[in-house]
N, C-alpha and C positions, 0 to 999 in steps of 0.2 A: 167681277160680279158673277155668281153661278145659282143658278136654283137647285132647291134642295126641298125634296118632297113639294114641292109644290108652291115655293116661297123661293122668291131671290134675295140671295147676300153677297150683302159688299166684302170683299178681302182684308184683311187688317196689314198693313206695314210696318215692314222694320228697319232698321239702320242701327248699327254697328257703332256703336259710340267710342267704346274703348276697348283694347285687348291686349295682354301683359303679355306676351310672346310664349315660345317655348321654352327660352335660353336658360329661364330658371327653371323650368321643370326635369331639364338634362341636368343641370347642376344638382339638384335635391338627387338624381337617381346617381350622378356617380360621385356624390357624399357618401350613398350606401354602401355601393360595389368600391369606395376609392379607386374608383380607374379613369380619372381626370385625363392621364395621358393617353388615353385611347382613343379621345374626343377627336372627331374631322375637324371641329369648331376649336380654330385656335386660341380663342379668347378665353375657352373653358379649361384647354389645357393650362392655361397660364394660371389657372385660378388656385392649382394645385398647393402652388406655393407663395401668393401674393394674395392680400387682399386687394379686392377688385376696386378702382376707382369709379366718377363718374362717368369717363370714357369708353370705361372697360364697361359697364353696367347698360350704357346704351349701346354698346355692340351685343350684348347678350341679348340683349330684348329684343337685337332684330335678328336672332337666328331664324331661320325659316325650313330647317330641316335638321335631323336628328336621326341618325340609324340605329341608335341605343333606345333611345323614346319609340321608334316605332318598335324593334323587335319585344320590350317590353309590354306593350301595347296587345301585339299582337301572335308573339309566341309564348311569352311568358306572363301573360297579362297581370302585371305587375301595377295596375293602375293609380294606386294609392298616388305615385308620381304626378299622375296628369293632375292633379288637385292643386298643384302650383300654379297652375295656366288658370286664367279667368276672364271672361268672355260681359261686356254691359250691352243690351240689348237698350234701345227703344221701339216703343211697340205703338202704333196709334191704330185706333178703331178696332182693336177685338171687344168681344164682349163681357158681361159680367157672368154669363154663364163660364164662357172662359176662365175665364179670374178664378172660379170656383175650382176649376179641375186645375188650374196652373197650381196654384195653392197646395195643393196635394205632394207636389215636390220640394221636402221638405231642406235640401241642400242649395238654396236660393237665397240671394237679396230680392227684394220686390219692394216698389212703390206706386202706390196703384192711384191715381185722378181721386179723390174724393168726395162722396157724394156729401158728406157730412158741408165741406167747406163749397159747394159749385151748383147747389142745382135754386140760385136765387133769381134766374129767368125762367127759369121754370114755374116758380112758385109768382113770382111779380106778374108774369101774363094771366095766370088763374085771378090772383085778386084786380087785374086790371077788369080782365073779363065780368065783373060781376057788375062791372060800371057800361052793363046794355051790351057790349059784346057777345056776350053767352058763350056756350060751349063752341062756336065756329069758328070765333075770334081766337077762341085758346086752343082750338086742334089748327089750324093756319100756321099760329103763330111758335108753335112746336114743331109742326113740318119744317117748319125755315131753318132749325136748329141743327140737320142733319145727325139726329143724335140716336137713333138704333142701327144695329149692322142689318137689318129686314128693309129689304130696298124697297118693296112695293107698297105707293103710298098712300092706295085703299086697307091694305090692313092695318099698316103704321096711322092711320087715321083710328079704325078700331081700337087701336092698345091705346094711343090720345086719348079717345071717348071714354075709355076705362078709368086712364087717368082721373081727368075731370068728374067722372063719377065719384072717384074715392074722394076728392080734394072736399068736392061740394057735400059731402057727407059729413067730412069732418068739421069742417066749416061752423054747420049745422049742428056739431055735438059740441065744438068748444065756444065757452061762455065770451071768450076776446078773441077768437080770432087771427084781429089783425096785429096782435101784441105777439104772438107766435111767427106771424109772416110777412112783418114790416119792420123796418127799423124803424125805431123810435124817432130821429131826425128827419123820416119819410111820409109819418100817418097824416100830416097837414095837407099833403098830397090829395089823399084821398077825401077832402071836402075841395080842393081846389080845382080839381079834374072831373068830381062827379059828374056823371052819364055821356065821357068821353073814356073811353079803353082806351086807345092809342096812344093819346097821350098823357093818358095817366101810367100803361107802361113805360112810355119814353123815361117820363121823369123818375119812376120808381128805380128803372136801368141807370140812369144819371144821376140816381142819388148813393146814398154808404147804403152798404148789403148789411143785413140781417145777419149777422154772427150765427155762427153753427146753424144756418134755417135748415141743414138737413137731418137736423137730429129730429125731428117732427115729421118729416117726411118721406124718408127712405121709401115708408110701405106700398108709395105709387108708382114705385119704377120695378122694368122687370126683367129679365136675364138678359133680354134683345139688346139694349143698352150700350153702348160703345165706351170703353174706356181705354183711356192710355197709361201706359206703365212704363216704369225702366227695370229692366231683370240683369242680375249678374249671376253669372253661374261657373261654377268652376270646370272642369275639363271631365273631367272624371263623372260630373250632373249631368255635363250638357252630354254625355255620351249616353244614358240613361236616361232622359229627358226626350231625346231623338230617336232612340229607340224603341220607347212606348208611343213617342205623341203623333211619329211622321209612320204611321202605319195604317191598313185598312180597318185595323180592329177600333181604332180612336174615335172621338166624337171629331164630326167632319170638319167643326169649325176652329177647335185647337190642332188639327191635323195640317188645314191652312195655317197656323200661326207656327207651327212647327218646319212649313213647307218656306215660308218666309224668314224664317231666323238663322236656318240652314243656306237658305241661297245668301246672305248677310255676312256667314262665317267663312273665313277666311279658309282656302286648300290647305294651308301648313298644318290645321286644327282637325278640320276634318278628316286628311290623312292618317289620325292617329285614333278617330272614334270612330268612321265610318266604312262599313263594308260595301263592296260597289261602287266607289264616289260617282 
């Protein structure tokens, strides 16, 4: 946790899901130069004149160094090579501001938490709330939810109240409602619970979600927001990636998630993108 101007935030995590070694990425480079037999990695020499089996393929994958991949790297920065290597992040608790600038680098797989398919507690404690709770019962019951990276929970109450503002607005403008923010198997709920919140949340949580409820409601959530993701990036990205993200010039809070996916990646990788390790 660190404050930043004047607001603390929580750090977002990663973990290293998968990583395709280097072995192919030395193979693809001396396909170009044909200097198989030059390789220290004697699996690679062999490769010159056999095709590789399944044994030989998981020896490749577990090379862990390359003095051909480095000087390419970094005398002849030949990097087109490191494009072979690929790197799967998880990522939990950055935010959606995040998301935005992640976004930006356009050599990525990404799958981001979806608000379209997830924010149906969200939306069930607002229509609980309306059953005598009011807005206290639904900023409470959104604190519990640990769901912005903004750690202080008088102002994370404030962006709550905001919430509730818009919800109760809209509320207010559409003619049903609760056909927007209940599933249909759930609205019986809401004469059986009336002027109990709690337990008309419980049961609305214990009943089927509302299909897509976030396509109606996106407009209440706001960059603070915590999402999870899985990112794969290729060798050659994540070297550009790290470059712009783990730097002072960055926004602080992709700079953290930059500072996390780097301690995540493995020395063999790093060796061949980073300066300084």
């Amino acid at each position: 946790m660190e404050e930043i101007y004047g607001i603390r935030y929580t750090k977002p995590e990663v973990v290293l899901l998968q990583d395709t070694g280097i072995g192919v990425a030395e193979t693809a480079a001396r396909t170009c130069y044909d200097s198989f037999e030059n390789s220290e990695n004697d699996v690679i020499k062999s490769i010159r004149n056999i095709l590789p089996d399944e044994s030989m393929t998981s020896e490749l994958n577990s090379i862990d160094e390359s003095q051909l991949l480095d000087d390419l790297a970094w005398t002849y920065f030949h990097h087109s090579i490191l494009e072979h290597a690929n790197l799967s992040y998880l990522v939990r608790g950055t935010s959606r501001g995040v998301l935005q600038e992640h976004a930006r680098h356009r050599l990525q797989a990404i799958s981001v938490r979806s608000t379209r398919y997830t924010m149906s507690s969200i939306i069930n404690a607002f229509v609980a709330s309306l059953q005598g709770g009011g807005k206290e019962f639904f900023i409470q019951k959104i604190l519990s939810f640990d769901m912005f990276v903004t750690a202080d929970e008088d102002y994370n109450a404030l962006e709550i109240s905001g919430m509730y503002e818009k919800l109760l607005y809209q509320s207010k403008k559409v003619e049903d409602f609760y056909a927007i923010s209940v599933a249909k198997s759930s609205l019986g709920y809401l004469e059986e619970f009336a002027g109990d919140s709690q337990k008309l949340y419980e049961a609305l949580e214990a009943g089927k979600k509302k299909r897509n409820v976030g396509d109606a409601f996106k407009h209440i959530i706001s960059d603070n927001v915590k999402v999870d993701m899985v990112v794969t990036f290729n060798l050659r990205s994540l070297k550009n990636y790290f470059a712009l993200r783990d730097s002072g010039a960055a926004y602080f809070q992709i700079r953290w998630l930059a500072e996390a996916m780097k301690a995540a990646t493995p020395k063999k990788y790093l060796d061949l993108i980073v300066k300084n390790k």
